[in-house]
N, C-alpha and C positions, 0 to 999 in steps of 0.2 A: 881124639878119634871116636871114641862112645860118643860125644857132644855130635860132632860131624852122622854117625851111620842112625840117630835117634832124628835128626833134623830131615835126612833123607826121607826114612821110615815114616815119618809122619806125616808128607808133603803126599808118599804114595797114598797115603790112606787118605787124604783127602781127595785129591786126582779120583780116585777109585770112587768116593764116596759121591760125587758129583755126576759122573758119568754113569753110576748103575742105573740101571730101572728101579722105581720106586717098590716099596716093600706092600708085598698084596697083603691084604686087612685079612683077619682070619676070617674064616666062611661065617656067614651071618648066622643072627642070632636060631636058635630055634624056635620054628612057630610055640604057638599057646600053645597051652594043656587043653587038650580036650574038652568041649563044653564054655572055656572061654570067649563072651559073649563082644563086640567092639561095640564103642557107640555110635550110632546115626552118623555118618561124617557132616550132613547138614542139618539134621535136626537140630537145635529150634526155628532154623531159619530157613528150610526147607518148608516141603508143601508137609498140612498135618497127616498125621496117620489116620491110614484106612478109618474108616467108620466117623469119624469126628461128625457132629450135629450143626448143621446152621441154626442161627436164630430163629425163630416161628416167626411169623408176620404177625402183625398187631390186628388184633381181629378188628373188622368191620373199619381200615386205614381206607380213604378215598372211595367210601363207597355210598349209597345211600337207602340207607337202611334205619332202622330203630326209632330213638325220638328223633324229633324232626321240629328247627325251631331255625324264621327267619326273617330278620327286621332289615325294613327296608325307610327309606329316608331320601327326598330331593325334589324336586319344582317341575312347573310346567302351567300348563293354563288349564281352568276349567269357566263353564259358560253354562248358562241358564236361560231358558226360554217359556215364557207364560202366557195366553191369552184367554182375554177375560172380557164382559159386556164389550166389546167392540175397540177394547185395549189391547196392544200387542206390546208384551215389557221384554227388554233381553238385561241380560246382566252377563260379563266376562271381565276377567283379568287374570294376570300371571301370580301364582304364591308358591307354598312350598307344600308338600305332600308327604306325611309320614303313614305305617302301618307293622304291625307284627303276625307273621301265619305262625301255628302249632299244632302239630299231631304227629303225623307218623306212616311207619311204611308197612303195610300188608304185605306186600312184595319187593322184591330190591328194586330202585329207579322210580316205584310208583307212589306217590303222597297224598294222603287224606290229610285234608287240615281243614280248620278253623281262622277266617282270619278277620283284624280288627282295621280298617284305613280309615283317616281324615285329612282333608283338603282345605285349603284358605287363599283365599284372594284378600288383599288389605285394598282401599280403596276404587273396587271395580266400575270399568266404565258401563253406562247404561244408556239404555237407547228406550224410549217410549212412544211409537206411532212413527219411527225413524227420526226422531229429535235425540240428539243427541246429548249424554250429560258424566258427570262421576259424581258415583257416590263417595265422597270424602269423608272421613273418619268413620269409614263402616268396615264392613268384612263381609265377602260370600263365604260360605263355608257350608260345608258337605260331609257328612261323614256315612260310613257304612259296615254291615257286618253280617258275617254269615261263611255256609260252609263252601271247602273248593277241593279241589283234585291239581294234583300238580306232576310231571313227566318229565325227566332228566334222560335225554339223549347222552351213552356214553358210545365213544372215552371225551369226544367236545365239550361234557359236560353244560351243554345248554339246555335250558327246560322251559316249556309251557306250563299257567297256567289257569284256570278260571277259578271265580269266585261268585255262586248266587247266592244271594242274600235283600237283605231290607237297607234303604240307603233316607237319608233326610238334607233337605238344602234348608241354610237359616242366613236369617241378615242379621249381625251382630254388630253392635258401640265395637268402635274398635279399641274406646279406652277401657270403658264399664264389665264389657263383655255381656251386657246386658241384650235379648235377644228381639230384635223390632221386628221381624216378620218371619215365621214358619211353614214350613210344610208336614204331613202327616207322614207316616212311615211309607217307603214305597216302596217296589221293584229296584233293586241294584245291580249289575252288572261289573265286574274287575278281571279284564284279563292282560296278563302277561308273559312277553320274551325275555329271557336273561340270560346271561350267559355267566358264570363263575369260576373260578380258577383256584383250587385248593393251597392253603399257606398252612395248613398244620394236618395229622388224621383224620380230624372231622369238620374241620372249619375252612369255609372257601366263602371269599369276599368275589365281587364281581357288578355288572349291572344290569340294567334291565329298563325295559319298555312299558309302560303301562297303559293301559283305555280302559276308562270308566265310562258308563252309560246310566242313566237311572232317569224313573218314569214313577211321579207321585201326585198324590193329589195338595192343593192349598190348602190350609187349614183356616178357611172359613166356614161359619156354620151352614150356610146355603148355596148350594151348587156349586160346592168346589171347582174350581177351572185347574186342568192336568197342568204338572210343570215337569219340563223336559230337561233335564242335566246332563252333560258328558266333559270329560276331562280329560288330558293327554301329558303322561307325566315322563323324564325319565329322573330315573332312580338309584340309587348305589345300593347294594345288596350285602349284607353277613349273614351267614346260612352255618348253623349247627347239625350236623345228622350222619 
């Protein structure tokens, strides 16, 4: 009978235990103490706190300004023209044209330079009284120097610009580099269009247009006859500044 009324008793207390509503959690904790402070719930990974500093910018990045330094390098044709007792000489052909401008900016965008360019034709054709010929194993060549002003249009970053100075034409051995015929120093002319496209803070590669002009005399001793040069280049540009 105790076996029997404990078997009962126990089935109720499960029955019972099943059926009740679950046991409420005792009331929560109590807040902090006073003055206890919680952390950020998103900090580090939230936006930074008030005040934080951005980077400063890299003084004088894509601008142009300070020294100022740019070699230029590429082809195109230059041509010469002479008349003399009753002789009319032309000389032209296609070579390759190098040069390097340096100086600096007064102003931001505005350049004073100095600049250095030479020009080569290897076996130029020639014409004398319109007869037609080449010169084979020679070389026209030109070179010039003096100072110029140069203008960067922003943000395009395209710029103009001139160069007057003293220019000289020579007929050169193409193998000796020994020099057959000369001019005396003359009037030069070099202007250019470029357009550049910045690859680091101060260095932008890009290219450019160039027109030479120059007006000198022959270097004979009696009655020099004027010789007329012009050139037409284009050019690949790297510009420090």
């Amino acid at each position: 009978m105790i076996v029997i009324a404990a078997a009962s008793l126990l089935a109720s207390a499960n029955v019972a235990a099943q059926g009740a509503p679950p046991v409420a959690p005792p009331p929560g904790y109590p807040p902090p103490p006073p003055g206890y402070a919680a952390p950020p719930p998103s900090y580090p990974y939230g936006p930074p706190p008030t005040g934080y500093a951005a980077a400063a910018p890299v003084p004088g990045r894509h601008m142009h300004d300070g020294t100022y330094v740019r070699l230029f390098v590429g082809g195109g044709r230059i041509a010469m023209s002479e008349s003399s007792g009753g002789a009319d000489l032309k000389a032209s052909g296609g070579g390759w044209s190098i040069g390097v401008a340096v100086g600096g900016a007064p102003v931001e965008n505005l350049i004073i330079y100095g600049e250095f360019y030479f020009m080569n034709a290897d076996s130029p054709s020639l014409e004398l009284n319109g007869v037609p010929g080449t010169a084979n194993g020679y070389s026209l060549v030109e070179g010039g120097i003096g100072p110029g002003i140069a203008y960067y249009f922003q943000p395009v970053n395209i710029y103009l610009s001139g160069t007057v100075g003293v220019s000289k034409v020579q007929f050169q051995d193409s193998n000796t580099q020994d020099v057959q015929a000369s001019t005396k120093w003359g009037f030069g002319l070099s202007t250019m269009i470029g357009k550049e496209f910045w690859v680091s803070d101060n260095w932008g590669l890009g290219a450019a247009l160039q027109f030479h002009y120059g007006s000198m005399q022959d270097n004979t001793p009696t009655a020099p006859p004027t010789v007329h040069s012009n050139a037409l280049n284009l050019l690949f540009s790297a510009t420090f500044n």
